[in-house]
N, C-alpha and C positions, 0 to 999 in steps of 0.2 A: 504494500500500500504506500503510494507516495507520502513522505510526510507534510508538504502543503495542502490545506484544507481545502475539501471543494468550492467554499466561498473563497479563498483564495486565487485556486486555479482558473476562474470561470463557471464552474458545476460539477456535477455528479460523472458525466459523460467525457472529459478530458480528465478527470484521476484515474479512472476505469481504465482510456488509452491507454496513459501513462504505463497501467498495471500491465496492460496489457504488449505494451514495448518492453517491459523489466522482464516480461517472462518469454517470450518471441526473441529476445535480445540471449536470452539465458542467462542474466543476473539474477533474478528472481523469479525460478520456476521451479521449487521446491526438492530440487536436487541436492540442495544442503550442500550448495556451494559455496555461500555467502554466510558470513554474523551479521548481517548488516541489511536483508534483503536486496540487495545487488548493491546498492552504494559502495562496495568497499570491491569490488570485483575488477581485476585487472584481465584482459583477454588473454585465453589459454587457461583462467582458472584461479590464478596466483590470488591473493589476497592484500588490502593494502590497509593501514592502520592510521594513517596521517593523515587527516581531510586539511590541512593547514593550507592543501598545496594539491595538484593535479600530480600523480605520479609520473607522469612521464617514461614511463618504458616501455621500452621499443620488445616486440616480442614476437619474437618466426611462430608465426601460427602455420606453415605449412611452406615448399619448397617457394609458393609463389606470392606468398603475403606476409608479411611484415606490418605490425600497427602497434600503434600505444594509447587504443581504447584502454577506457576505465571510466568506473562508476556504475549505476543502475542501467544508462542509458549510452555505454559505450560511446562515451565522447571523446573524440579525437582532441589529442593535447595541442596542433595547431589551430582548431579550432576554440579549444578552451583558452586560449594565452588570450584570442580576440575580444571573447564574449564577455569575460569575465573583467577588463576594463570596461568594455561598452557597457556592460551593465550594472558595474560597481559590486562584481559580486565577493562577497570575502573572502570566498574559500572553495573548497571543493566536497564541501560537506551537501548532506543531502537537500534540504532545500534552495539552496546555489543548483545543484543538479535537477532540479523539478524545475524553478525558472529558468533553468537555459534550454531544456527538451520543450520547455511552452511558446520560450521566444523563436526556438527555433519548430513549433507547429505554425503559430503566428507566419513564419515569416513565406513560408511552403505554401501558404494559403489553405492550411488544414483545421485552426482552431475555432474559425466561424462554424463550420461544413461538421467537426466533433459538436458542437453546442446545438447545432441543432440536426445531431441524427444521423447525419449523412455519411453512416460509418466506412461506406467502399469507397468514395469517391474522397476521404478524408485520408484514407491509406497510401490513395493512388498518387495525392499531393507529397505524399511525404517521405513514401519508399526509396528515394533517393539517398533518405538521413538514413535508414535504416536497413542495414543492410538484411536482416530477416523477416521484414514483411514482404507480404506477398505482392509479386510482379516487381521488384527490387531491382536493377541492371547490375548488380557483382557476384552472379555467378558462386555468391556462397549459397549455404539451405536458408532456405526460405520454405515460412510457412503459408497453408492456403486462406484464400479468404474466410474459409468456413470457418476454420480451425482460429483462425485470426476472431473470427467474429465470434467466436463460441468461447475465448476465455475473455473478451472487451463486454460479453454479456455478462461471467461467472461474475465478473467483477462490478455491476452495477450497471454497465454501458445499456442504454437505451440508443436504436434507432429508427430509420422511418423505412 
């Protein structure tokens, strides 16, 4: 569950996303990978304990990829250095990580289209950031709409 409230995030329908990118993402999909329900999760598994700061490590996930995802929502460290000025955020702790997965639905043109419902065409804005929803262009796994929309419902998500 994100820690920003849903009067914070917008509604009930973008924590649910939220949830349901923490688990699609595999930080938080009850594999008992994380203390932290994915906040603390470095890609490949590793664990991180510092929210002071973005970890930063570079990590061969396979012969052809290399990244230094981290957190609930596997944010790339070049994109964290950016976000995290522009939006003054303190740290790399989990509500820092809730507002920058927001600002960057916002920016997708995805957290209108979540508020009200529009949960496939909300996906299809975003798949870009993430690389395990479904119709994504990288060629890693990806999950299906259904499947996408059947934990965005487990978890609160209403749509039309």
């Amino acid at each position: 569950m994100p820690r920003i409230s849903p009067d914070q995030a917008g509604g009930q329908n973008v924590c649910a996303f939220l949830d349901a990118i923490g688990f699609t993402e595999g930080t938080d999909n009850n594999r008992q990978l994380t203390n932290d329900e994915g906040y603390d999760v470095i890609v490949g598994g590793s664990l991180f304990t510092d929210y002071s700061h973005h970890p930063n490590k570079l990590v061969r996930v396979n012969a052809k990829l290399s990244s230094t995802a981290a957190g609930r929502y596997q944010i790339l460290h070049r994109f964290w250095v950016i976000y995290q000025k522009r939006m003054n955020l303190p740290d790399f702790g989990p509500i820092s990580q809730d507002l920058y997965a927001i600002q960057q639905l916002k920016e997708q043109g995805a957290y209108g289209r979540i508020q009200a419902g529009e949960f496939e065409k909300a996906v299809m804005r975003c798949n870009n950031i993430w690389a395990s929803l479904p119709g994504s262009p990288y060629g890693q796994h990806t999950y299906s709409m259904d499947e996408m929309k059947g934990i965005y419902v487990m978890h609160g998500g209403t749509y039309v």
